[in-house]
VEXVEX-330902 format. One record per residue: x negated, y, z of N, C-alpha, C, O in turn; residue in three letters. Coordinates in steps of 0.02 Angstrom, whole numbers, plus 32768, in hexadecimal, padded with zeros to 4 digits. Example, Ala and Ser with C-alpha at 12.3 -4.5 7.8 and 13.67 -1.06 7.14 Angstrom:
// VEXVEX-330902
7D6C7EE481867D997F1F81867D6C7F5B81867D387F5A81A7ALA;7D7E7F9081627D547FCB81657D7B8002818A7D6280398192SER;
END
This chain:
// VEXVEX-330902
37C0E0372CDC37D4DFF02CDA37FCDFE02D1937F2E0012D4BUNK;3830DFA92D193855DFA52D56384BDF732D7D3849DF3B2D62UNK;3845DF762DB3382EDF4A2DCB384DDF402E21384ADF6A2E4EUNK;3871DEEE2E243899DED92E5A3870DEC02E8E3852DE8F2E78UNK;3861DECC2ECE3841DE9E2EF8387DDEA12F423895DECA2F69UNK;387EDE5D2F3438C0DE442F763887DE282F953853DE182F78UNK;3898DE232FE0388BDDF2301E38A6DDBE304738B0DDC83083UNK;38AFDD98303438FEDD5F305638C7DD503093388ADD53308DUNK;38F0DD3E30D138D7DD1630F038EDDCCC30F9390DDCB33127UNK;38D1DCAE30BE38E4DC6C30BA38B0DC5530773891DC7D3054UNK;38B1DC00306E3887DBF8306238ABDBC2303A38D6DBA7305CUNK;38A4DBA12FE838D4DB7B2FC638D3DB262FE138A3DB032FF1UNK;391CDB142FDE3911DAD82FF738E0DAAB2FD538CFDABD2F9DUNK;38C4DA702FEC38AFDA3A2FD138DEDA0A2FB2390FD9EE2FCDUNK;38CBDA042F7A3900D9CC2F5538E2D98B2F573908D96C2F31UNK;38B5D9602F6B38BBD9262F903882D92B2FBD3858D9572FB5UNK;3880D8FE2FED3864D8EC302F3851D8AA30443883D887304DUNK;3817D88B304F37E7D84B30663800D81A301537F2D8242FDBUNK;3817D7FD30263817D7BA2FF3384BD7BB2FBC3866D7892FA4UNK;3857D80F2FA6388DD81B2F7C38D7D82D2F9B3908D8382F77UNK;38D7D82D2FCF3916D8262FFC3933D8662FFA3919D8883027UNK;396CD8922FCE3977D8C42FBA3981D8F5300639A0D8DB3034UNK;396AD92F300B3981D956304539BAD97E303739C9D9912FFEUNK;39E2D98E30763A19D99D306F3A1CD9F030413A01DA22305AUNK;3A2CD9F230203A3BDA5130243A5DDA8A305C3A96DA8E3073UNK;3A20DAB330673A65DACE30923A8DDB0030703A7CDB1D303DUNK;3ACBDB0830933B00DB1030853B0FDB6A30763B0CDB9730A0UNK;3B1DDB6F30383B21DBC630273AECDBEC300E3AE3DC283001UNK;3ABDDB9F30083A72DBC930003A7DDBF32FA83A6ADC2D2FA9UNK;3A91DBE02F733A9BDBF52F463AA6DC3C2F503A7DDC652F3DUNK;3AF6DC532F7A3B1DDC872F8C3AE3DCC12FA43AD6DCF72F8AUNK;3ABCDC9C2FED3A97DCC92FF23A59DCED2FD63A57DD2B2FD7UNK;3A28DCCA2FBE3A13DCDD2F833A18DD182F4D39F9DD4B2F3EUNK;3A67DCE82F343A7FDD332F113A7DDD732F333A64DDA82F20UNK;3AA2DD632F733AA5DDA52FA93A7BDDD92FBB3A84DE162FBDUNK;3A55DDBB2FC63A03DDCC2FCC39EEDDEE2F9139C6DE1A2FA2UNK;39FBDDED2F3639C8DDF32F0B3A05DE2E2EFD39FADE6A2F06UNK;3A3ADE182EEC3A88DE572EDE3A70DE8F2EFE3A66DEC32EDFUNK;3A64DE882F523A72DEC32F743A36DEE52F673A43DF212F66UNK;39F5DEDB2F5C39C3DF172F3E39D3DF112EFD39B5DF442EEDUNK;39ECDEFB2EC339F9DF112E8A3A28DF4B2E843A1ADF7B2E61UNK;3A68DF442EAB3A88DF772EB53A75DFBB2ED33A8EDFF22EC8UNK;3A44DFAB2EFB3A0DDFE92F1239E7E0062ED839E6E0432ECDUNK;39D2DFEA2EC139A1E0062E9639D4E0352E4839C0E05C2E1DUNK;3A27E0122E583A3EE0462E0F3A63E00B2DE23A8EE0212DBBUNK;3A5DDFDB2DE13A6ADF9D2DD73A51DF8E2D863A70DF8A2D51UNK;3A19DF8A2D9239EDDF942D403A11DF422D1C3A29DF132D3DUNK;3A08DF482CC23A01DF112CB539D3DF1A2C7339CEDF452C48UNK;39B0DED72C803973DEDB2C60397EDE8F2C3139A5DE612C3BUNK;393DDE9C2BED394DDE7A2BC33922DE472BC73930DE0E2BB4UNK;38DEDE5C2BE538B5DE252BE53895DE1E2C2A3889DE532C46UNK;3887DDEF2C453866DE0D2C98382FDDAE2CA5382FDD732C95UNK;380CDDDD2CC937DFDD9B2CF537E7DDA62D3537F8DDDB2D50UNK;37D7DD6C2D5037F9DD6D2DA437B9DD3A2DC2379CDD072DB1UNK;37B9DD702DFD377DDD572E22379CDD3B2E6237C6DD5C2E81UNK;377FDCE22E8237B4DCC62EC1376ADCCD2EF8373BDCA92EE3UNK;375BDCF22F333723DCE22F673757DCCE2F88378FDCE52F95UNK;3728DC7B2F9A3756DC552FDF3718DC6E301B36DBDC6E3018UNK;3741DC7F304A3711DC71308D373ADC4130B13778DC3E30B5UNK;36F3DC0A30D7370BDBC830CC36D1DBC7311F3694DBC3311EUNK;36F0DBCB314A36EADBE4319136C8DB9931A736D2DB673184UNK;3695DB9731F4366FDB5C31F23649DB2231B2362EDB27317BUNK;3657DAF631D93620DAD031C33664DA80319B3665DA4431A9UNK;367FDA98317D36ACDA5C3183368DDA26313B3653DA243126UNK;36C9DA01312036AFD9D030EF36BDD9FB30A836AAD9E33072UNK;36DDDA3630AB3715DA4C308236DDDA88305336B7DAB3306BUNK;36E9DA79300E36ACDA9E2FE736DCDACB2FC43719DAC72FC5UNK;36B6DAFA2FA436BFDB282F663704DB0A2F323733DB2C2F1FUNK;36F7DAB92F223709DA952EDB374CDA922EF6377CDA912ED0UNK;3759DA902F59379BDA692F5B37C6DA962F4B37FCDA7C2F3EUNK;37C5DADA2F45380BDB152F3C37FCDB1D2F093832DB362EF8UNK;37CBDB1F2EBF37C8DB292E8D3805DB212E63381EDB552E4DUNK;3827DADC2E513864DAE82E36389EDB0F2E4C38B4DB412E30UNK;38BDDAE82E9938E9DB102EC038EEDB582EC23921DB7A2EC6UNK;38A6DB722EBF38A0DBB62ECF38BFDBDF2E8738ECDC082E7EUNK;3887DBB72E5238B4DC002E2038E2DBCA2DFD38D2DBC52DC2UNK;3912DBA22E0D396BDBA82E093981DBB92E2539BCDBB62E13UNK;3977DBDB2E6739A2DC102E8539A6DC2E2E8039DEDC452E8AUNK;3957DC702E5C394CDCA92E4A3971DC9F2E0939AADCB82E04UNK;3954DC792DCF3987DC812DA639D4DC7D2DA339EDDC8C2D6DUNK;3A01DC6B2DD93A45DC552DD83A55DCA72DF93A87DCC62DE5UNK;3A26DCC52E2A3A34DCEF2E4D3A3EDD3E2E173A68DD682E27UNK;3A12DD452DDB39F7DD712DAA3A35DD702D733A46DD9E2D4FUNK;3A54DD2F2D783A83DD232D213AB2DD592D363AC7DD5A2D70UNK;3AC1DD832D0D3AF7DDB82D153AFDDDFC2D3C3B28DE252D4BUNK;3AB6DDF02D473A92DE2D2D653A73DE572D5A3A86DE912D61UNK;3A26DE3F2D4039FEDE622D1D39F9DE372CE339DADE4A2CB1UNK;3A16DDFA2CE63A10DDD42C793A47DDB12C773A6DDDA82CA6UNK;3A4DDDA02C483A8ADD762C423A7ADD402C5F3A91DD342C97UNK;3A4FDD132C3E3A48DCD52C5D39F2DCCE2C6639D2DCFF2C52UNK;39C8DC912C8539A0DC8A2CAF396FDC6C2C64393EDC4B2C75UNK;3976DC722C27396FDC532BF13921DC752BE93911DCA82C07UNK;38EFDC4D2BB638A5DC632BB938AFDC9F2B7E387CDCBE2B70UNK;38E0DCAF2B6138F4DCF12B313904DD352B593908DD6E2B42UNK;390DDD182BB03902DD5D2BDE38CEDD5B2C0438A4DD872C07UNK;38CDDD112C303897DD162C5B3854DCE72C4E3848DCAC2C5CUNK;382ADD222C293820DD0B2C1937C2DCE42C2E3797DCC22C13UNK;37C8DCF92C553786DCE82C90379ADCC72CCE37C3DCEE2CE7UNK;3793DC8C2CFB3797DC892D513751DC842D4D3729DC712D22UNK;374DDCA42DA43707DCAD2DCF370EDC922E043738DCB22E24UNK;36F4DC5A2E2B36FFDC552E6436BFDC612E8A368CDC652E68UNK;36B9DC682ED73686DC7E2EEF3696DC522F4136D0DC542F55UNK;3660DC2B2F6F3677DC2C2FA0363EDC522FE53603DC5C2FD8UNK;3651DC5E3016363CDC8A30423650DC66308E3680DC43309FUNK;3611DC8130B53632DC7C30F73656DC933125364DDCCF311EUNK;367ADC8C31533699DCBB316936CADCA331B536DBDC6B31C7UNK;36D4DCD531CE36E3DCCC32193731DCA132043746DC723226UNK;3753DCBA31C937A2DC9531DB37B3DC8F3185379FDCA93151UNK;37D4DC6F319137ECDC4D31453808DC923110382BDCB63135UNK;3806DCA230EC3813DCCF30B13808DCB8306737DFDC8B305EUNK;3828DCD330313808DCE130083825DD362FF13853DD5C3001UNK;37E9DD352FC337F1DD972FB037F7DD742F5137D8DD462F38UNK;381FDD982F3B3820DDA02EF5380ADDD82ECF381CDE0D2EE8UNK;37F3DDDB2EA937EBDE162E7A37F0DE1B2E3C37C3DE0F2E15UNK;3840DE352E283830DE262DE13837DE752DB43861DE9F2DC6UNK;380DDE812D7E37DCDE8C2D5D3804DE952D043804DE5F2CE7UNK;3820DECC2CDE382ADED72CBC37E7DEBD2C8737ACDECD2C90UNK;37F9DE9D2C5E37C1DE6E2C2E37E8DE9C2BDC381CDE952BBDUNK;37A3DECE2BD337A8DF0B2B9A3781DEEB2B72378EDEF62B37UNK;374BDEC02B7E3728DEA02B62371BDE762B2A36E6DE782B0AUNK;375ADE452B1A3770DE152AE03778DE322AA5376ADE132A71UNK;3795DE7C2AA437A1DE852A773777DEC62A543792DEDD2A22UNK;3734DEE62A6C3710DF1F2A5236F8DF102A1B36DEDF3B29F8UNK;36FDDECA2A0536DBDEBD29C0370DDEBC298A36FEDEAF2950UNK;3749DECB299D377ADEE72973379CDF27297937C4DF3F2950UNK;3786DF4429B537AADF6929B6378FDFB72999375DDFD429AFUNK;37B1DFC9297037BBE01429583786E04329403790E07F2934UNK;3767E032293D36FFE0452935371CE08229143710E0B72931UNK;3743E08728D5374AE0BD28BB3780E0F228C43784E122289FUNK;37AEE0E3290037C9E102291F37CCE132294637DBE11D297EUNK;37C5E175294437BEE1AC296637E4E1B529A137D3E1E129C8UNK;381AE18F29B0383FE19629E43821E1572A143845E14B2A44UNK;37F6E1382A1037DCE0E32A2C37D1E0F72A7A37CFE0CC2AA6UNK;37C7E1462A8737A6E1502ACD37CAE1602AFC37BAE1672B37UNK;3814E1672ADA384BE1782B0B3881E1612B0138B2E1812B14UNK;3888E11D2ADD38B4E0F42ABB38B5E0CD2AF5387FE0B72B07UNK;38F2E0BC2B1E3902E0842B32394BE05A2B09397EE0552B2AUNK;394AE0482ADF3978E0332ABD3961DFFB2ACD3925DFF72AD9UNK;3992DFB92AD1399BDF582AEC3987DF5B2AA53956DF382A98UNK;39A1DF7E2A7239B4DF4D2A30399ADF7929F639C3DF9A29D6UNK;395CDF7C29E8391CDFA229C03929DF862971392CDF492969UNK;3930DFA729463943DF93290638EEDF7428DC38EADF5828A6UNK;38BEDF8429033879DF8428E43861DF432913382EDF22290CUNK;3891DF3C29433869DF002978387CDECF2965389DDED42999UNK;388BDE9E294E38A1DE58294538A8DE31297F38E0DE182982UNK;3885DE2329AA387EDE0F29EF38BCDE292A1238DCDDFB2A2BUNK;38D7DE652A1B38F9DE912A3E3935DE7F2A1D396ADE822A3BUNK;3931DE6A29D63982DE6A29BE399DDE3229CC39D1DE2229AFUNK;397CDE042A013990DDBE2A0A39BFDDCE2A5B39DDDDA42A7CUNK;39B7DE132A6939D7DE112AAC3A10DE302AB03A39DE1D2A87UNK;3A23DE632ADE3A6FDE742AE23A78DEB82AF03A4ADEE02AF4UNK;3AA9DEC42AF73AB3DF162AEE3AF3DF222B263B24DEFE2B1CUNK;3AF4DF502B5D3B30DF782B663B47DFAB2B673B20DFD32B81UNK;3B7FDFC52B553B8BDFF42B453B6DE0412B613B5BE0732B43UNK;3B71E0342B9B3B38E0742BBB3B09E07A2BBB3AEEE0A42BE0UNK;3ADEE0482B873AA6E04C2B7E3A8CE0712B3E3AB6E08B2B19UNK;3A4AE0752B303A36E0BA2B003A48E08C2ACA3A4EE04F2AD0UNK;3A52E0BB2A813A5AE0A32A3D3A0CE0CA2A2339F5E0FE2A3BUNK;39EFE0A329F039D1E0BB29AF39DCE10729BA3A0FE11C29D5UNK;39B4E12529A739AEE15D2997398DE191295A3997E1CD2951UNK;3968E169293B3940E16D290E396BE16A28C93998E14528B6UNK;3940E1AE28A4398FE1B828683985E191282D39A7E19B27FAUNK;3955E160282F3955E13127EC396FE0F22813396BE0C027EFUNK;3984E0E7284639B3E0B5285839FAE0B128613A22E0822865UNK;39FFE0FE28643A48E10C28873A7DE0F828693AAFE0ED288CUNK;3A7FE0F028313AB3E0C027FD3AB7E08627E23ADEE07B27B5UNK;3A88E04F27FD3A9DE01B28233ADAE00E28283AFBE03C2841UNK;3AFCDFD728163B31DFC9282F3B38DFC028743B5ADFE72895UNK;3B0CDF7A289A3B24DF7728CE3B1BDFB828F43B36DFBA292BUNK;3AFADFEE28E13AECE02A29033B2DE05329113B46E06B2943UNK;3B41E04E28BA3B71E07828CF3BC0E05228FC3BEDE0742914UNK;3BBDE02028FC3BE2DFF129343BE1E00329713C11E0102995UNK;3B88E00429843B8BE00829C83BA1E05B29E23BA0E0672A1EUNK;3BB2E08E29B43BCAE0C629B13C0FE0BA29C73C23E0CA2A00UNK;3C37E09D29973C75E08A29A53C84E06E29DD3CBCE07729F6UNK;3C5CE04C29F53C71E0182A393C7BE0552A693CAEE05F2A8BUNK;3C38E0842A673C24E0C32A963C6EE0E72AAE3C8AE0F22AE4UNK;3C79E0F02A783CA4E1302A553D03E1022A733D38E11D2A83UNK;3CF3E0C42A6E3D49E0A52A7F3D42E0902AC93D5EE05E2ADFUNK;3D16E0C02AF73D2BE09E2B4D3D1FE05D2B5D3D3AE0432B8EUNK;3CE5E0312B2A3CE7DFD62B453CC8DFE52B8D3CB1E01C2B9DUNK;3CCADFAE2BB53CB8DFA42BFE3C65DFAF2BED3C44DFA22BBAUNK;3C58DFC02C163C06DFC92C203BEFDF7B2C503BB2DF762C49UNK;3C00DF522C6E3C04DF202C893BEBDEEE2C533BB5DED02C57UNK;3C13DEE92C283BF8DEC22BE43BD5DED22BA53BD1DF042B82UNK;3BBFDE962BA23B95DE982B613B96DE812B1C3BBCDE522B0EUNK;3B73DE9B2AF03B79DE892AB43B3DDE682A973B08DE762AB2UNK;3B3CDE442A6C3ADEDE2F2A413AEBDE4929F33B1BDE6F29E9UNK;3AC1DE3629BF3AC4DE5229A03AEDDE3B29633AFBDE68293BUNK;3B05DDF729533B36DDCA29453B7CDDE529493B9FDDF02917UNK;3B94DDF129943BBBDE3029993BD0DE7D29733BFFDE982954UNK;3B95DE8B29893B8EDEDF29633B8ADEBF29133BAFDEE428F2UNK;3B74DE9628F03B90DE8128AE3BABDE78289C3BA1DE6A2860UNK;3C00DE7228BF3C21DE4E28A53C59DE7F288A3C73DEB128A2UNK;3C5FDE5F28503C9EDEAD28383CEDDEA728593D1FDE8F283EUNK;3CE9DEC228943D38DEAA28A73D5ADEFB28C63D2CDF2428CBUNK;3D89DF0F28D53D93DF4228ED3D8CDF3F29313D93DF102957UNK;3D7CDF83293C3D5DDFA429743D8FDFBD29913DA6DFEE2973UNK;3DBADFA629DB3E00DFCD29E33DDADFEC2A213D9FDFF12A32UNK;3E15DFFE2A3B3E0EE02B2A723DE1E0012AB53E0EDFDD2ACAUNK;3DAEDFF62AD83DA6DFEB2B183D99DF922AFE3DB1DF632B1EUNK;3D75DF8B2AC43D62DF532AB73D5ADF252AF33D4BDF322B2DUNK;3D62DF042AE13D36DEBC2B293D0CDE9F2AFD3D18DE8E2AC3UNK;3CBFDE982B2D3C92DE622B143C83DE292B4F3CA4DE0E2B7BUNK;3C48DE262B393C3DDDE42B833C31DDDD2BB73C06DDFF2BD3UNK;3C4FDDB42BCF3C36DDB52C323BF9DDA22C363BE3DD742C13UNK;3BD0DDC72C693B90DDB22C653B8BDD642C983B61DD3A2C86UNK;3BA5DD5A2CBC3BC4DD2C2CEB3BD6DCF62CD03BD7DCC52CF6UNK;3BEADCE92C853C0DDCA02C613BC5DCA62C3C3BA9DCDB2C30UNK;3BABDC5E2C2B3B68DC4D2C1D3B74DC252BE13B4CDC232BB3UNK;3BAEDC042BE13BCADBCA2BB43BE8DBFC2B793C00DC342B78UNK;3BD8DBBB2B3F3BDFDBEF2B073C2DDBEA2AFB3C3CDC0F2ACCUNK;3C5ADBCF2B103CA7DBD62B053CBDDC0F2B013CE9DC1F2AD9UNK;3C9CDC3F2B2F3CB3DC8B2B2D3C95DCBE2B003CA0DCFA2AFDUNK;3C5CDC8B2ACD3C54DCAA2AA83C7CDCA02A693C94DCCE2A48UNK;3C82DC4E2A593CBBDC452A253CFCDC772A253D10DC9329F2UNK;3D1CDC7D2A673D59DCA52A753D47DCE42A573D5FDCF12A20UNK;3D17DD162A793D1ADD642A4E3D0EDD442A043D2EDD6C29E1UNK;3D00DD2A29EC3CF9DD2E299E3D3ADD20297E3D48DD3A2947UNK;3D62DCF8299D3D9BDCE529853DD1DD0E299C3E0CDD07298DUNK;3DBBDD3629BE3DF2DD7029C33DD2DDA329A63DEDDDD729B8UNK;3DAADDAB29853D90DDF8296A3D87DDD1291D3D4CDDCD290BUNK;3DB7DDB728F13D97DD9528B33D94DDF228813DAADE2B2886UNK;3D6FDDCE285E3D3ADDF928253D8EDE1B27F43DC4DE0227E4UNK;3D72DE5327ED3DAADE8427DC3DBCDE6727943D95DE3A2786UNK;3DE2DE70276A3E01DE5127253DFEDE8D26F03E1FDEC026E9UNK;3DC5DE6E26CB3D92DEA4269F3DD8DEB7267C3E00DE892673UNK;3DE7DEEF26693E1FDF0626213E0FDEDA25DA3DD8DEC025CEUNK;3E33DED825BF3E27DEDC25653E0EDF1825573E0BDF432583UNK;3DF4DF2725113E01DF5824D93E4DDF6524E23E64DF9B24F6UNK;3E74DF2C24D23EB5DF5824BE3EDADF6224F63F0FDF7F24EAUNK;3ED0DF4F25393EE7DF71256C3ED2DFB625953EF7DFDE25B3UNK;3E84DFB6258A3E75E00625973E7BE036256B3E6CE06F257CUNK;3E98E02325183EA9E05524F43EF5E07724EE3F0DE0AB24D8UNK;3F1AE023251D3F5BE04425383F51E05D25923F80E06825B8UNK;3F1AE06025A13F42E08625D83F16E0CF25CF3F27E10025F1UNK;3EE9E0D425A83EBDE127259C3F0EE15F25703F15E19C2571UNK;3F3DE129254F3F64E15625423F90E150255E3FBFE1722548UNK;3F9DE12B25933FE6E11C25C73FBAE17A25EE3FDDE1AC25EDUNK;3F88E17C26033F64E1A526263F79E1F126063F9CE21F261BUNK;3F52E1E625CA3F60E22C25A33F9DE244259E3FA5E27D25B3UNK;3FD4E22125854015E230258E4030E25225CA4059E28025C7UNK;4009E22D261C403FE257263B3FFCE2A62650400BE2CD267DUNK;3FCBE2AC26333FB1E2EC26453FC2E329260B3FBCE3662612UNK;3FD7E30825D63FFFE32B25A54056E33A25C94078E36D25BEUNK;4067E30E25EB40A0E327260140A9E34C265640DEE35B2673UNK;406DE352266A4057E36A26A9403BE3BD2692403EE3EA26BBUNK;4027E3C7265B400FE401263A4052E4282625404FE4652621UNK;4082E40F261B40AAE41B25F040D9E43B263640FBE46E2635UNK;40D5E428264C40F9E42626A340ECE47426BB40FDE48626F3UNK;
END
C-alpha cells in the first residue's frame, strides 16, 4: 500500500479571529504547501493513486487560545489543492475519501501529513473470482464497479484477465498504449468508450484543469466514428478485393 508522510513546518492559517474579524492570509502559503507535498511525491516515484485518505497531526506548541477545530478546514484545502494533479485528479470524496485530523504537542509549530492509499472501498466488488486479484494493480477493474468510476493513465496496468480482454474499452486502452499518448494524462472510462479514432500520441486530460470545459473540448474533438451502411461496406470489401486480386496478379 502507498503511503505519503510530509512534514511542513508550518501550521494552516486561521480563517477568522476574535469577533469574526477575517485574518490576513499569509502570502504563498498555497505555493508552499504544494512545495512541501510535490517534493516527497517526486521522491517517492511520483505515484498516482485512485483512492486515498489523508491523515492532518497539528502540533500546536504552548498554551495558546488556538484548538484542533481552528486548522481543520484550512488545513485539508491546502492538502487537497496541494494533491489535485498529483496523486488524484481532484480533492473530490470519489478520491479522498477519508480526512483524519489529530492534534499534539509540541516544541514548534508543524503539521505532518500522511496520506494513505484507501484499497478499501472497493473489496466488496472487487474480483473475488479473479485469479489475477493478488497481483492486479489495474485503476480500472472490469469486476469492480467502484474502480470504474476513476481514471486511467496510460502507463498504468490494463486488465489482464482473458474473459475481459475484449472489452471494448479494453481493447482502447491497448490502442492508446500502442499510439505513444502522454503518460501525464488521463483517461476515465466514458473516454475509453467512446468510439472515436485512436491517432498517433492521443491527448487526454490535464490533471491540473478541474473544470469540466476541458472535458466538453476532448469529446468534441474526438466525435464518435461514422458507423458504414450495408451498402457501403459491401462497396468497400470489393473496392478491397479488387486491388488484392490485382496485387496477386502483380
Amino acid at each position: 500500500m502507498t503511503e505519503l508522510t510530509v512534514s511542513i513546518p508550518l501550521l494552516p492559517h486561521i480563517a477568522a479571529e476574535g469577533q469574526g474579524a477575517p485574518r490576513r492570509r499569509p502570502q504563498g502559503e498555497e505555493k508552499k504547501w504544494r512545495e512541501y507535498i510535490a517534493a516527497e511525491w517526486e521522491a517517492m516515484g511520483s505515484p498516482k493513486l485512485h483512492r486515498l485518505q489523508a491523515t492532518l497531526i497539528f502540533a500546536l506548541p504552548g498554551s495558546g487560545a488556538c484548538t484542533l477545530a481552528d486548522y481543520l478546514a484550512t488545513g485539508s484545502k491546502l492538502v487537497g489543492e496541494a494533491i489535485t494533479g498529483l496523486l488524484v485528479p481532484d480533492p473530490g470524496p470519489a478520491h479522498v475519501t477519508a480526512w483524519y485530523f489529530r492534534a499534539e504537542p509540541g516544541t514548534e509549530r508543524r503539521t505532518t501529513i500522511i496520506i494513505e492509499e484507501d484499497r478499501k472501498g472497493s473489496e466488496a466488488y472487487r474480483r473475488p473470482d479473479c485469479n489475477l486479484h493478488e497481483t492486479c494493480n489495474t485503476p480500472l477493474c472490469p469486476l469492480d464497479q467502484i474502480s470504474l468510476g476513476g481514471i486511467w493513465y496510460p502507463d498504468e496496468e490494463i486488465c489482464r484477465s482473458r474473459s475481459q480482454v475484449n472489452l471494448p474499452w479494453i481493447k482502447t486502452q491497448r490502442k492508446i498504449v500502442e499510439s505513444s499518448a502522454p503518460a501525464d494524462r488521463y483517461f476515465d472510462l466514458p473516454m475509453l468508450e467512446r468510439n472515436c479514432v485512436i491517432k498517433k500520441g492521443i491527448a487526454s486530460l490535464d490533471p491540473n484543469e478541474t473544470n469540466q470545459t476541458h472535458v466538453r473540448k476532448w469529446f468534441a474533438e474526438h466525435p464518435v466514428k461514422k458507423e458504414m451502411s450495408e451498402e457501403e461496406k459491401i462497396a468497400r470489401a470489393a473496392h478491397l478485393k479488387k486491388y488484392r486480386f490485382q496485387d496477386a496478379d502483380a
